[in-house]
DOLODO-76374 format. One record per residue (C-alpha): residue in three letters; x negated, y negated, z negated. Coordinates in steps of 0.25 Angstrom, whole numbers, padded with zeros to 4 digits, always signed. Example, Ala and Ser with C-alpha at 12.3 -4.5 7.8 and 13.67 -1.06 7.14 Angstrom:
2
PT	residu	x	y	z
PT	ala	-0049	+0018	-0031
PT	ser	-0055	+0004	-0029
This chain:
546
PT	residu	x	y	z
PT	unk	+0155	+0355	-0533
PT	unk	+0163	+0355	-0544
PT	unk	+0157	+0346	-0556
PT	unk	+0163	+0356	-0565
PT	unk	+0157	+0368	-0558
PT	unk	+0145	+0363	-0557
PT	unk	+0142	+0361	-0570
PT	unk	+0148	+0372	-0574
PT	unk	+0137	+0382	-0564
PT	unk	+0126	+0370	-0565
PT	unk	+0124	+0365	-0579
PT	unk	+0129	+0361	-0590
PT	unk	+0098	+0367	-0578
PT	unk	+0000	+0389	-0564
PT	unk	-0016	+0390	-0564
PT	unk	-0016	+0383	-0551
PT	unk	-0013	+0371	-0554
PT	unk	-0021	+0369	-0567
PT	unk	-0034	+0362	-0561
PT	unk	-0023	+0353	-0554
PT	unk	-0020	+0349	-0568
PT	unk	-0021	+0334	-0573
PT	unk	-0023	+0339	-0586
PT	unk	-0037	+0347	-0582
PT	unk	-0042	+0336	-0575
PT	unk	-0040	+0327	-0588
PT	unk	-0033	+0316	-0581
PT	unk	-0026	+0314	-0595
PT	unk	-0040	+0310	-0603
PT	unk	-0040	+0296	-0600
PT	unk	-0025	+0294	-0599
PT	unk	-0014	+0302	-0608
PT	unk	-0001	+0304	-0603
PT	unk	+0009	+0297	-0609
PT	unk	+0016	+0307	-0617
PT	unk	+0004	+0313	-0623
PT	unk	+0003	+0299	-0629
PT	unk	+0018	+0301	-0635
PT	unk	+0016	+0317	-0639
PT	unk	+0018	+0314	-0655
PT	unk	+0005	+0321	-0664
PT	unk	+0019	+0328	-0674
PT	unk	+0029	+0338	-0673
PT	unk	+0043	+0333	-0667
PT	unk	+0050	+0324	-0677
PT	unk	+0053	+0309	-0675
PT	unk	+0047	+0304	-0686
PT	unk	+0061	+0297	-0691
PT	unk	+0068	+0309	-0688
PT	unk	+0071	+0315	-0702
PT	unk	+0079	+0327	-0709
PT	unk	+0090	+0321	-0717
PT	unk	+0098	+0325	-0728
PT	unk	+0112	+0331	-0721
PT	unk	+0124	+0323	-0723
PT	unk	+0131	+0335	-0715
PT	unk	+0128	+0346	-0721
PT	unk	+0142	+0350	-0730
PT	unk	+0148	+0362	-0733
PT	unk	+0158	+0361	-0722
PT	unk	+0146	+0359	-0711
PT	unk	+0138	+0370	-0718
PT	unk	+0142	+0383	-0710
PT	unk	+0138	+0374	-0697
PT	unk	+0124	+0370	-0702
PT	unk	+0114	+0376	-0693
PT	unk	+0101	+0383	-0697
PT	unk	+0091	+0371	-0692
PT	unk	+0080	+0381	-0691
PT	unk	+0086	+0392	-0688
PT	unk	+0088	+0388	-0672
PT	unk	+0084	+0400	-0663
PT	unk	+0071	+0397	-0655
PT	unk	+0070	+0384	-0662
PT	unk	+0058	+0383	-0671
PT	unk	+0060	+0370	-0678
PT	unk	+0070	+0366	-0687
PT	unk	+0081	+0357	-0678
PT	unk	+0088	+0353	-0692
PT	unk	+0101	+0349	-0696
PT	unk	+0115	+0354	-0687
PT	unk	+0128	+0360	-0687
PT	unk	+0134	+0369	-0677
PT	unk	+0146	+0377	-0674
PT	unk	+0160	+0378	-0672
PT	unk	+0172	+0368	-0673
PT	unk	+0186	+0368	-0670
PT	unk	+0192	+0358	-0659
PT	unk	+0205	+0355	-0667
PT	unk	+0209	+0355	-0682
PT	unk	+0219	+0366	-0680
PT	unk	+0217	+0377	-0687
PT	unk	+0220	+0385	-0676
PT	unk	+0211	+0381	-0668
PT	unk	+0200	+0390	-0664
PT	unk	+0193	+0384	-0651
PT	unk	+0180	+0377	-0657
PT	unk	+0168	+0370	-0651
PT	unk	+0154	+0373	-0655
PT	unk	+0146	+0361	-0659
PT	unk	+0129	+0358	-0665
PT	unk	+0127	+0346	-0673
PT	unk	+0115	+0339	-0677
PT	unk	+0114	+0329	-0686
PT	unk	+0105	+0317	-0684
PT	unk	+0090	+0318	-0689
PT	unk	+0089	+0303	-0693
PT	unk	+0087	+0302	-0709
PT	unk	+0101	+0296	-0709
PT	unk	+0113	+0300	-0701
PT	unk	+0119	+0291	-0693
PT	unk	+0135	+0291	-0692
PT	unk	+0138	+0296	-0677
PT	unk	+0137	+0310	-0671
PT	unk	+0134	+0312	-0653
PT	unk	+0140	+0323	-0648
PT	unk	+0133	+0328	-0636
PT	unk	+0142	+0337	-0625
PT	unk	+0136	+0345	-0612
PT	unk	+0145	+0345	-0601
PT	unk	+0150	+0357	-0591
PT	unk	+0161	+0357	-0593
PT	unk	+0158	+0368	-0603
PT	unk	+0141	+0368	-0605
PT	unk	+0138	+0368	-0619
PT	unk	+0130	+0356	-0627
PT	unk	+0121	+0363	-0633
PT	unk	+0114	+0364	-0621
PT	unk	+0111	+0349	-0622
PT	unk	+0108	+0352	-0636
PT	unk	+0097	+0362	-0632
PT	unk	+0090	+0354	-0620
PT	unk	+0095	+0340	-0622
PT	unk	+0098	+0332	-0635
PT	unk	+0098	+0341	-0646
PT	unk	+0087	+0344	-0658
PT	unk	+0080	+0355	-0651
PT	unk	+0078	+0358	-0635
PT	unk	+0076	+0370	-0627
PT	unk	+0075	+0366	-0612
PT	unk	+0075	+0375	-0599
PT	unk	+0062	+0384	-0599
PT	unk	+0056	+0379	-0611
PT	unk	+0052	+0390	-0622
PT	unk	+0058	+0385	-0634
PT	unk	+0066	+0375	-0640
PT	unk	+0061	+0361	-0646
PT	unk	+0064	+0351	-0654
PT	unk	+0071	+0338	-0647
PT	unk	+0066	+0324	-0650
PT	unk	+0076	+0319	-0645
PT	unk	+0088	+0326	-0649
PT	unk	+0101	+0317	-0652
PT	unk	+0101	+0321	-0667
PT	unk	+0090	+0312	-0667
PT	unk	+0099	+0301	-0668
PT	unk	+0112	+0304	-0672
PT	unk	+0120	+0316	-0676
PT	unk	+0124	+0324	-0664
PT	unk	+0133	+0336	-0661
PT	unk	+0132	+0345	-0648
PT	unk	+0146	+0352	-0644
PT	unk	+0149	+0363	-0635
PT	unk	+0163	+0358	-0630
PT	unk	+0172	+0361	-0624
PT	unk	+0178	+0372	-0631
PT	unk	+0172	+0384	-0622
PT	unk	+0158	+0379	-0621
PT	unk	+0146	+0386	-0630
PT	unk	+0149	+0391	-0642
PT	unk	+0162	+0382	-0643
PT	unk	+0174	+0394	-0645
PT	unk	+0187	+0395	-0639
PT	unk	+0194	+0395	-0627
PT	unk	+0195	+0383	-0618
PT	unk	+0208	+0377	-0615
PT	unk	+0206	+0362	-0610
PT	unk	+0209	+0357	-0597
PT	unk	+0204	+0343	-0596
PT	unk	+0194	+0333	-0605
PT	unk	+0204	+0328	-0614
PT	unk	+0207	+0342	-0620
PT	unk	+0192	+0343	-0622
PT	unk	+0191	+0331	-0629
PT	unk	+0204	+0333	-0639
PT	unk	+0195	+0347	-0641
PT	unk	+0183	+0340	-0644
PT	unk	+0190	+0330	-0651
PT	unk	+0195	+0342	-0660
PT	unk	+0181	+0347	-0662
PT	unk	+0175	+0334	-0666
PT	unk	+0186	+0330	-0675
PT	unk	+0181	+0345	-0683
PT	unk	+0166	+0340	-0682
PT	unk	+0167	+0328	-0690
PT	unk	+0176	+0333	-0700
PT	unk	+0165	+0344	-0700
PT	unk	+0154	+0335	-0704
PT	unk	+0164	+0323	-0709
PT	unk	+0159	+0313	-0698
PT	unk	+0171	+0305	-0698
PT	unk	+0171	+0292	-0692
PT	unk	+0156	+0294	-0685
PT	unk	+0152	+0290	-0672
PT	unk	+0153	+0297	-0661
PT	unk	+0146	+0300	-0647
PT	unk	+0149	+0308	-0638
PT	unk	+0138	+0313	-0628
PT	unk	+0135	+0323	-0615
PT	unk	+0130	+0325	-0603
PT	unk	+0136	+0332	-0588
PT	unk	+0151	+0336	-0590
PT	unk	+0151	+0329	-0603
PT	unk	+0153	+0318	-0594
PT	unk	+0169	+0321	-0594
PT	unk	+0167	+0326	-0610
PT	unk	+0160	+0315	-0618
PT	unk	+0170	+0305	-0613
PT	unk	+0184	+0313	-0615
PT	unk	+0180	+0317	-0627
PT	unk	+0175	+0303	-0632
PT	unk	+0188	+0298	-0626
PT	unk	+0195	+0308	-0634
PT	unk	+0189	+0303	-0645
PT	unk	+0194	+0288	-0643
PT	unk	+0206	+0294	-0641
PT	unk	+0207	+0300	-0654
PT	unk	+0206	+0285	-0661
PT	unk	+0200	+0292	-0674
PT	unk	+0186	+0287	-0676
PT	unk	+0185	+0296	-0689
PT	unk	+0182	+0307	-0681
PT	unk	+0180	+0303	-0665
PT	unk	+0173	+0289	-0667
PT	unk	+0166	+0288	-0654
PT	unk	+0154	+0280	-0653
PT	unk	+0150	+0282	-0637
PT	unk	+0148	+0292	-0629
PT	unk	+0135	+0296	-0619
PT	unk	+0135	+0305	-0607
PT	unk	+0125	+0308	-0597
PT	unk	+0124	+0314	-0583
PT	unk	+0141	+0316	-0584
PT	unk	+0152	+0319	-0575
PT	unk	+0161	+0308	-0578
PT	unk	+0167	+0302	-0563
PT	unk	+0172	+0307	-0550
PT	unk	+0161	+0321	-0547
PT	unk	+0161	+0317	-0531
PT	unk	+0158	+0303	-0536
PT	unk	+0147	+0308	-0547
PT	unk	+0142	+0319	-0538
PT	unk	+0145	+0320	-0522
PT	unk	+0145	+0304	-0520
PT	unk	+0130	+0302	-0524
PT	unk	+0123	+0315	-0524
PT	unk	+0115	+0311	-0508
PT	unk	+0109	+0300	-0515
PT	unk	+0103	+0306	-0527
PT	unk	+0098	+0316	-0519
PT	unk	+0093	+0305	-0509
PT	unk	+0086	+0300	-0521
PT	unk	+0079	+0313	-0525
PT	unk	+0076	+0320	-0512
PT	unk	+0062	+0319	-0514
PT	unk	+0064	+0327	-0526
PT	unk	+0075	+0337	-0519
PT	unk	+0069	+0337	-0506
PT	unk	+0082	+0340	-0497
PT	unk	+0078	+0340	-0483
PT	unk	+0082	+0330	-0473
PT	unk	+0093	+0337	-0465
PT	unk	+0099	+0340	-0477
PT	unk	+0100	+0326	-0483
PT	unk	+0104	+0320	-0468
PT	unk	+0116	+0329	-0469
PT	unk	+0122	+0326	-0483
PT	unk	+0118	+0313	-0480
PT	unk	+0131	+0314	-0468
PT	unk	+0138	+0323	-0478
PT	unk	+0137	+0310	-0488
PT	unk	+0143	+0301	-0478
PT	unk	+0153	+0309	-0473
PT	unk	+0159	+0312	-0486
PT	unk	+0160	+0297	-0488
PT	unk	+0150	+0297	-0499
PT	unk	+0140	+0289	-0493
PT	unk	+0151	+0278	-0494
PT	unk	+0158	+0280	-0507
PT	unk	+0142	+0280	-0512
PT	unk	+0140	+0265	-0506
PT	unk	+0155	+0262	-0509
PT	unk	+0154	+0264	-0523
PT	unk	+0143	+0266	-0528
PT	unk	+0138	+0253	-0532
PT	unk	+0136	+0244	-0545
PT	unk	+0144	+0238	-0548
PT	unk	+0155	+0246	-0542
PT	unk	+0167	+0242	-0533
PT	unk	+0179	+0242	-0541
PT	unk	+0190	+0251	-0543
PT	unk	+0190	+0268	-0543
PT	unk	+0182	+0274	-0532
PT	unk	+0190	+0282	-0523
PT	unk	+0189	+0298	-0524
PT	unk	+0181	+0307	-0517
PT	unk	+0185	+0320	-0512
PT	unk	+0178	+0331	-0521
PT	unk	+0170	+0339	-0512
PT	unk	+0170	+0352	-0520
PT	unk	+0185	+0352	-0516
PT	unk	+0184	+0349	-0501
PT	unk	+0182	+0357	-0491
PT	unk	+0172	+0347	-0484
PT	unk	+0158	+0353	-0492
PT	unk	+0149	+0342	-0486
PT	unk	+0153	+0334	-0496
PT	unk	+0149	+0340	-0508
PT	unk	+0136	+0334	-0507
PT	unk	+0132	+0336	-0521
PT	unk	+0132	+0352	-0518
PT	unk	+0127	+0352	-0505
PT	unk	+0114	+0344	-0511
PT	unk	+0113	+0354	-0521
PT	unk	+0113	+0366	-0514
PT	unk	+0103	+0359	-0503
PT	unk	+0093	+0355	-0517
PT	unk	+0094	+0369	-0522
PT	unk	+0088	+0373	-0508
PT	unk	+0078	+0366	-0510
PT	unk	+0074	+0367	-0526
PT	unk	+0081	+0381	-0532
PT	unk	+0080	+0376	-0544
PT	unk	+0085	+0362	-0543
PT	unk	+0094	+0359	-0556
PT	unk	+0104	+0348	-0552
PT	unk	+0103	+0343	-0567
PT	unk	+0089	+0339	-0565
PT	unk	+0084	+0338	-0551
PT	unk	+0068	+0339	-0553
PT	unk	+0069	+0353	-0557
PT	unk	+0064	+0364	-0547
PT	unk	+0060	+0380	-0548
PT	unk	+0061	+0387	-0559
PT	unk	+0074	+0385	-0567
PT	unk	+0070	+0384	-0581
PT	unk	+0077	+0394	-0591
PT	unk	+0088	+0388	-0599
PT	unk	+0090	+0392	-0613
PT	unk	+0105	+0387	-0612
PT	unk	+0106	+0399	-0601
PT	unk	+0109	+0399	-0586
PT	unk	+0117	+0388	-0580
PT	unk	+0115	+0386	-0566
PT	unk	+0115	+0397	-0555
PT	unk	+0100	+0400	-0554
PT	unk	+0096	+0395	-0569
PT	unk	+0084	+0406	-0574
PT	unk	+0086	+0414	-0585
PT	unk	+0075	+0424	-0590
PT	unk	+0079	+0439	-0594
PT	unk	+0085	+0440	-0607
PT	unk	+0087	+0426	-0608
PT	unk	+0098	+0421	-0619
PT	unk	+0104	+0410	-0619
PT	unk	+0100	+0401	-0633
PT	unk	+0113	+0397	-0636
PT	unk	+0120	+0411	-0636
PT	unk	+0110	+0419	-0644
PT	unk	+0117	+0423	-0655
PT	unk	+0106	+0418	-0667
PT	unk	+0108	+0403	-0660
PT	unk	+0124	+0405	-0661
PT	unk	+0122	+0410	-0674
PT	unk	+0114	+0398	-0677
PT	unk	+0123	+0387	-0673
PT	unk	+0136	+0395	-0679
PT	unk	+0142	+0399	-0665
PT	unk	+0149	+0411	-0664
PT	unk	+0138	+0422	-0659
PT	unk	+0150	+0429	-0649
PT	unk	+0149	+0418	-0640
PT	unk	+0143	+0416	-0629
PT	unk	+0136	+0403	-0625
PT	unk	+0133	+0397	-0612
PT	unk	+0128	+0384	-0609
PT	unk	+0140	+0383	-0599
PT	unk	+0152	+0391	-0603
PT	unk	+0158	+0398	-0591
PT	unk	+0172	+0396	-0597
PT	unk	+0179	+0384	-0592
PT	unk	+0179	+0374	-0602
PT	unk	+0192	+0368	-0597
PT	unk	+0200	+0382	-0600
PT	unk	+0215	+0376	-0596
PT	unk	+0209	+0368	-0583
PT	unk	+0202	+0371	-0569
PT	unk	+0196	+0363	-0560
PT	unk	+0211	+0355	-0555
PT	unk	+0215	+0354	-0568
PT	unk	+0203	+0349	-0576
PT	unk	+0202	+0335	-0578
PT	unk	+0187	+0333	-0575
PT	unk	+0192	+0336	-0560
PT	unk	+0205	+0332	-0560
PT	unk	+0204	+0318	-0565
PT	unk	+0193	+0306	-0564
PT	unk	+0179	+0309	-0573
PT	unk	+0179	+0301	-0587
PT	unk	+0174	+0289	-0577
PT	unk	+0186	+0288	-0571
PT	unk	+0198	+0291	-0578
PT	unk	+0194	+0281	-0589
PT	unk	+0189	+0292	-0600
PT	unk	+0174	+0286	-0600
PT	unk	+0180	+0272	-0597
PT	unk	+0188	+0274	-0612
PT	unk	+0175	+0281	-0620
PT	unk	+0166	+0268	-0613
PT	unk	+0176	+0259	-0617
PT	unk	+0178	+0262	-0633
PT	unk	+0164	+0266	-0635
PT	unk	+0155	+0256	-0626
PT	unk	+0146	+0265	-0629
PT	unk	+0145	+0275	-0617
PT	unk	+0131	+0280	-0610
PT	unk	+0130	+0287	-0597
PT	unk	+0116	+0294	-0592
PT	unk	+0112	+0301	-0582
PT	unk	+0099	+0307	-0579
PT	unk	+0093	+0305	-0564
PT	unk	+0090	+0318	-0563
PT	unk	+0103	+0323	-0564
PT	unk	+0109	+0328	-0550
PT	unk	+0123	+0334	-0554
PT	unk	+0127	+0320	-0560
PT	unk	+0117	+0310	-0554
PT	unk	+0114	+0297	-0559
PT	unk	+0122	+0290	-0549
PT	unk	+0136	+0298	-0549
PT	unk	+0137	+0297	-0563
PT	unk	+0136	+0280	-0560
PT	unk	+0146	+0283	-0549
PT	unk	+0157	+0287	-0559
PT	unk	+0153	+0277	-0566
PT	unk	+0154	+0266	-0557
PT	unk	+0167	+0271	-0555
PT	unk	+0172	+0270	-0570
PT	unk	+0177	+0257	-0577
PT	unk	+0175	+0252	-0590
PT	unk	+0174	+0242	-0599
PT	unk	+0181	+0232	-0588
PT	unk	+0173	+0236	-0576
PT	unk	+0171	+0247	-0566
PT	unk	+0155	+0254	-0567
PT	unk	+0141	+0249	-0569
PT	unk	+0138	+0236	-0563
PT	unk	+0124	+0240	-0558
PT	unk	+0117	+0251	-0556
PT	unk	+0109	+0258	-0568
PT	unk	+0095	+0249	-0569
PT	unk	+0090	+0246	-0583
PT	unk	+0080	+0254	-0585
PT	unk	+0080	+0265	-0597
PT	unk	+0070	+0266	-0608
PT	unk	+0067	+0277	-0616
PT	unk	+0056	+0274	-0627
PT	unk	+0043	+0281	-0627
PT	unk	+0041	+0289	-0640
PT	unk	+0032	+0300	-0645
PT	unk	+0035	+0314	-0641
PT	unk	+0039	+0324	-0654
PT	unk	+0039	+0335	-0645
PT	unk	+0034	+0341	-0631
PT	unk	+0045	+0349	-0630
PT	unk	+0056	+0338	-0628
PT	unk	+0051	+0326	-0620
PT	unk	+0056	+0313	-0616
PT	unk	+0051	+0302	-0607
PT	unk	+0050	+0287	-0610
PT	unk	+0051	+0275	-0604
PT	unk	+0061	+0271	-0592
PT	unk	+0068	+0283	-0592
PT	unk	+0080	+0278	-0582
PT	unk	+0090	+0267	-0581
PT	unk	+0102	+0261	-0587
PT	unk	+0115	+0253	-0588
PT	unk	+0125	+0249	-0598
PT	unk	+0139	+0241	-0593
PT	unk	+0152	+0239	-0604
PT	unk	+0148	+0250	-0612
PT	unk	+0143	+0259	-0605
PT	unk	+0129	+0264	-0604
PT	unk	+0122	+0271	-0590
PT	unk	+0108	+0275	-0589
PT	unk	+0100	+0285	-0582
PT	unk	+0088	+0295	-0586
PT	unk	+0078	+0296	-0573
PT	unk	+0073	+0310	-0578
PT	unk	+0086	+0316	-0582
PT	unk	+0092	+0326	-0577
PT	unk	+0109	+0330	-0579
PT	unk	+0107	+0333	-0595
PT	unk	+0098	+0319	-0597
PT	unk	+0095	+0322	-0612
PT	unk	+0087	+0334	-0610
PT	unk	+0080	+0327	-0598
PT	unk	+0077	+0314	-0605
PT	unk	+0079	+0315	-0618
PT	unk	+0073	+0302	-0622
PT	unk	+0084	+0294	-0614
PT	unk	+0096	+0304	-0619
PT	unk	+0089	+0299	-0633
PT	unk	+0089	+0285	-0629
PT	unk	+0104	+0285	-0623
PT	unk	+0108	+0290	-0639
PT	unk	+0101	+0279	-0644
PT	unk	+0109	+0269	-0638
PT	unk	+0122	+0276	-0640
PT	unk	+0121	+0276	-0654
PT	unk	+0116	+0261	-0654
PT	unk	+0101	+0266	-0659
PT	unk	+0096	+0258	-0647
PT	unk	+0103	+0249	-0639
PT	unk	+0101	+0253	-0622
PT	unk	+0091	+0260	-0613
PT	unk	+0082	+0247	-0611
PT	unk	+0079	+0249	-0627
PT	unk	+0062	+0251	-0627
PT	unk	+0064	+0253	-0643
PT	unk	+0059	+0267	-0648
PT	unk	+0071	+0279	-0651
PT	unk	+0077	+0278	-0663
PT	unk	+0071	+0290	-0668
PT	unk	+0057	+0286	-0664
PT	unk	+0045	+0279	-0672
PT	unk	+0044	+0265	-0669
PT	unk	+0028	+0267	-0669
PT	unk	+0028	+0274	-0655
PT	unk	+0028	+0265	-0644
PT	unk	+0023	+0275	-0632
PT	unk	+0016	+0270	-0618
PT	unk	+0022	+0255	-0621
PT	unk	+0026	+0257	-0606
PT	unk	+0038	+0259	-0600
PT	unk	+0038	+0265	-0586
């Protein structure tokens, strides 16, 4: 199956039992549970979190200032930002502009950097990891109303959510780009208009995503090496989890028997089933390619192409479909993004999605009511989807456009150039994650060189910590302790999140909020066991780590 088609259809997720319950039988009175021990006796607000005087309120950025209490369905004040529409050149003419939400950092002072954080597709919209990952307030799948994020990135730094490219959301205009590097002149354009906006000339820069962003966090940080002009695109690092960025047989076909292999107790295929894709594996010459090259460190040189089974008539060998349609048997309801979900499909307030997703009568989706785009300064005549159904690439088709024509990032030296100048690249992956597994996104790594070598020179092992801390907020969650495993060779970072699933911040937030710490150079790795930055130094949890 086609990566791009996929994501395009997939993304961009009783009375009974109450004597059973451990609760009634008062298990707890002796022992409490660990998080009832963290749960803070206040309202939600790291205590040095603080309202600041704003350094970015002028009368240029005036018509963009948003309302912070004035949020539809969002009872609390989610403070200070900016949102609107913004040209993708400095010709006059032009008239195709991208739709942006900023938030200023809530620390007292504000440091001299902004993240920008993109959604993939191509063409879903990042206010969808806005509104259930990283931003100031969340509103996950079947929950009743928004809350307030602890662990929002504007926590620590300034950060600004695009919908990009031109096309997606609110963004205006037609689309006519065929390939990454157009997208990134265009984003290039629209960025160079944001810091003349709010005058942030010469500030660091990082650029952030997750899924399809794979292909463009690094085209558009490599467009802005290219540029050479640190007043305005004066990239710092970049950060991209869960991403397409190598060969799609390699990062999907290759590997997808052994992740299942690995969760069949959770996705319960049955035994015929498994002893024929099993043969299927072999005879496709996966089974080799898998034990040719897939090892740590890896044999040198570019591995060899493999047929793109979408395209051959042989469909045996798209094993990643025929897995998925054999697990959908089973669990209707299974999301490939996160495998533990089953029956019923929670209701999204970004909308439907995927074939199946449930929506209840009357439901509107949140970000095309008309008080929200009145709100944020959209145009209320547009109509948003969290995945457009225009294609983003307007001049380009599936021959043509250079995500299948042409090597991933990995492979035709793009993410090679952005780890290089920044050595400052981080790459994650949640475990949970079926569409790009853990281990397919190490395969096109192993396949990339860098830095004067080829891959990772052993297998992700150092376990990952993320502190204990108190909880603001029963809403919005994170664990604590050994939350996965990590790497880090010549500059580039790899790590995992063991209950993550494709979109890793809104899974583990804790981790995500970690990872930015140590791309800013708050902390300095994953082993780190010192507090967040944001956090009191007086809290120091169980005192075990698990």
């Amino acid at each position: 199956m086609k990566l791009l088609t996929l994501f395009g259809t997939l993304l961009c997720a009783s009375s009974a039992f109450a004597g059973n319950s451990p609760h009634k039988r008062n298990v707890f009175n002796k022992v409490k549970p660990v998080l009832e021990k963290r749960v803070a006796n206040e309202p939600f607000r790291h205590p040095e979190l603080q309202k600041r005087a704003s350094s970015f309120l002028t009368d240029k950025t005036k018509p963009f200032a948003v309302n912070g209490t004035g949020i539809p369905e969002v009872p609390f004040d989610i403070g200070e930002s900016y949102a609107g529409l913004l040209p993708i050149s400095d010709n006059p003419d032009e008239t195709r502009k991208l739709f942006f939400w900023f938030f200023p950092s809530t620390l007292s002072s504000s440091p001299e950097e902004v993240v920008i954080w993109l959604n993939g597709g191509p063409g879903c919209s990042s206010l969808s990891g806005f509104l259930t990952e990283n931003g100031p307030f969340t509103w996950e799948s079947g929950t009743l109303a928004p809350v307030q994020n602890p662990y929002s990135w504007n926590n620590l730094t300034n950060v600004l959510w695009v919908e990009q490219p031109v096309g997606v959301g609110y963004s205006q205009g037609t689309p006519n780009i065929t390939d990454e590097v157009e997208l990134a002149t265009e984003f290039r354009g629209f960025y160079k208009s944001f810091v003349d906006l709010f005058e942030l000339y010469n500030w660091k820069t990082y650029v952030t995503g997750e899924s399809y962003a794979g292909y463009y966090v690094p085209y558009i940080a490599d467009g802005f090496i290219q540029a050479n002009d640190t007043k305005y695109f004066n990239l710092a690092g970049i950060s991209i989890n869960d991403p397409i960025i190598g060969d799609e047989t390699i990062q999907q076909q290759v590997i997808i028997l052994p992740y299942v292999e690995y969760w069949q107790n959770l996705l319960f295929l049955n035994d015929s089933f498994m002893d024929t894709i099993r043969q299927h594996q072999k005879d496709c010459g996966y089974s080799e390619y898998l034990d040719t090259y897939f090892k740590f460190p890896p044999p040198q040189g570019a591995f060899p192409v493999l047929p793109d089974p979408s395209n051959s008539p042989n469909v045996t060998c798209d094993q990643f479909d025929n897995f998925y349609e054999a697990i959908l048997a089973v669990n209707p309801c299974f999301n490939i993004y996160h495998i533990t979900e089953t029956c019923p499909h929670p209701f999204s307030q970004l909308g439907i999605v995927n074939t199946g997703d449930y929506s209840p009568p009357g439901a509107v989706i949140y970000f095309n009511r008309t008080d929200v785009k009145e709100a944020l300064h959209a145009d209320v005549n547009s109509h948003w989807l969290q995945c457009t159904d225009t294609n983003v690439f307007g001049n380009g088709n599936d021959s043509s456009h250079a995500s299948d024509a042409s090597p991933g990032p990995a492979n035709n030296g793009v993410l090679q150039r952005v780890i290089e100048f920044t050595n400052n690249t981080i790459i994650g992956s949640g475990d949970l994650d079926m569409l790009l597994s853990t281990n397919g996104t190490l395969f096109a790594i192993q396949n990339m060189t860098w830095n004067g070598a080829q891959g990772l020179h052993d297998y992700p092992s150092t376990p990952l910590y993320a502190p204990y801390h108190p909880e603001y907020n029963l809403g919005a969650l994170a664990g604590s302790g050994v939350q996965g495993v990590w790497t880090q060779e010549r500059g580039l970072v790899f790590y995992t999140a063991r209950l993550a699933g494709h979109e890793l911040p809104g899974y583990t937030p804790g981790v995500a909020f970690r990872m930015l710490e140590i791309l800013l150079g708050r902390v300095k790795d994953f082993s780190s066991t010192e507090n967040f930055v944001t956090q009191s130094g007086n809290f120091t949890g169980t005192g075990t780590i698990y």
